[in-house]
C-alpha positions in Angstrom: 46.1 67.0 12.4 44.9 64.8 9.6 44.6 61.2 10.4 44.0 58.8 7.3 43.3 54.9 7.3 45.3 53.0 4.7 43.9 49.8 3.3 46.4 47.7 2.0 45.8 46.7 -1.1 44.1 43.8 -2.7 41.8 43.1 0.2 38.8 42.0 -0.6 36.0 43.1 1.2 33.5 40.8 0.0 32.3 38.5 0.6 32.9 38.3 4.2 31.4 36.3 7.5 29.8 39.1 8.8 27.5 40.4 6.0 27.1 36.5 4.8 25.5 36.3 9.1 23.9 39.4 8.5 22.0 38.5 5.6 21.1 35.2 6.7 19.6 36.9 9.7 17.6 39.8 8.3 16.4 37.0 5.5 14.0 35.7 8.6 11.9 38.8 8.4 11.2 38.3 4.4 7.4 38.3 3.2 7.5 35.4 1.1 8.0 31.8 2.2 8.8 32.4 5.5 8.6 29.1 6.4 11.6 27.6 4.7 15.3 28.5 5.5 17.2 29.8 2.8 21.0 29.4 2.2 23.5 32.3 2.1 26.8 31.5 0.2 29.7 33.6 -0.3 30.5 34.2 -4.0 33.1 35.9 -5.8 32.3 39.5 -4.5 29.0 38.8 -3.1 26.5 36.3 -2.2 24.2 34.2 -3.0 20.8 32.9 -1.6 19.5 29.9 -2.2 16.0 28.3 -0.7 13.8 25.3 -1.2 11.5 25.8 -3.8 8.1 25.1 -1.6 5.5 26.5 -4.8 6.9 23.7 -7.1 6.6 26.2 -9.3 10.6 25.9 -10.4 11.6 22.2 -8.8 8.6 19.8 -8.9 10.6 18.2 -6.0 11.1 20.9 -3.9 14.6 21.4 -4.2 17.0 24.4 -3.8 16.9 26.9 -6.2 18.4 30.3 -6.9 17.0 33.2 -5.7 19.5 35.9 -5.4 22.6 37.2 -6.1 24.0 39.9 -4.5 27.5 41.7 -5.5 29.7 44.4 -4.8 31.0 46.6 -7.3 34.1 48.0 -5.6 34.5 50.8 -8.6 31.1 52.7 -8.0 31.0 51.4 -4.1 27.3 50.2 -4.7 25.3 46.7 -4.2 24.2 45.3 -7.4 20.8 43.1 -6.6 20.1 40.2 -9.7 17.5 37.6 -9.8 17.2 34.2 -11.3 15.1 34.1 -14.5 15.0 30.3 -14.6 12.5 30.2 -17.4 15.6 31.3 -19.4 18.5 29.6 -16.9 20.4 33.4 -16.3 20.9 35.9 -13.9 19.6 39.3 -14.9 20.1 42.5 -12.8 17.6 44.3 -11.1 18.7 47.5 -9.1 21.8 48.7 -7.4 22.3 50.4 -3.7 24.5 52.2 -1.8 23.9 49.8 1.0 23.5 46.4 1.3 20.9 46.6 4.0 19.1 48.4 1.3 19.4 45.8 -0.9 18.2 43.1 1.7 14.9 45.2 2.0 14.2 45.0 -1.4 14.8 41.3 -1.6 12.6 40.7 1.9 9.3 42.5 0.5 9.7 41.4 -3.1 7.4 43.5 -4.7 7.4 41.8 -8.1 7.4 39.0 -6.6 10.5 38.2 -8.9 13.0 36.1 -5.9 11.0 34.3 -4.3 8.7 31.7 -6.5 
């Protein structure tokens, strides 16, 4: 006997409470200014992190600033990571994964050190 799960449609799976908690926690193991706490926002399929910008390096003052966006593309089934260039004011892509978790990791270590600033 076959047994199949029907999503209805038009439910969006993203952005959602969970993953929005479960970034915000795995953020707290990130290499980079671990000493600040970033905010995680939900977003039209995705979300986006936000964090105090403690290098002055983007906000003299310190404020929040961009620093990633993620989003699900429901058509390929795959996380789509983008940074913020903010010399230029845009988001540009960066890499895509089958899992967000994935995605997460790449944002934690950085290693271009393009998120966090």
């Amino acid at each position: 006997m076959k047994v199949t799960r029907k999503v209805p449609g038009g439910v969006i799976a993203h952005p959602n409470e969970l993953d929005r908690k479960r970034i915000e926690r795995a953020l707290l193991s990130r290499k980079y200014y671990r000493y600040v706490s970033p905010n995680v926002t939900p977003v039209k399929a995705g979300y986006l992190i936000e964090s105090p910008c403690c290098s002055r390096n983007i906000d003299r003052d310190g404020g929040l600033i961009d620093v990633a966006v993620f989003r699900y593309d429901t058509v390929s089934r795959t996380w789509k990571l983008f940074f913020k260039n903010h010399a230029r004011g845009i988001w540009e892509f960066y890499s895509m994964y089958h899992r967000l978790a994935s995605a997460i990791d790449e944002l934690n270590t950085d290693p271009e050190r393009l998120f966090w600033q």
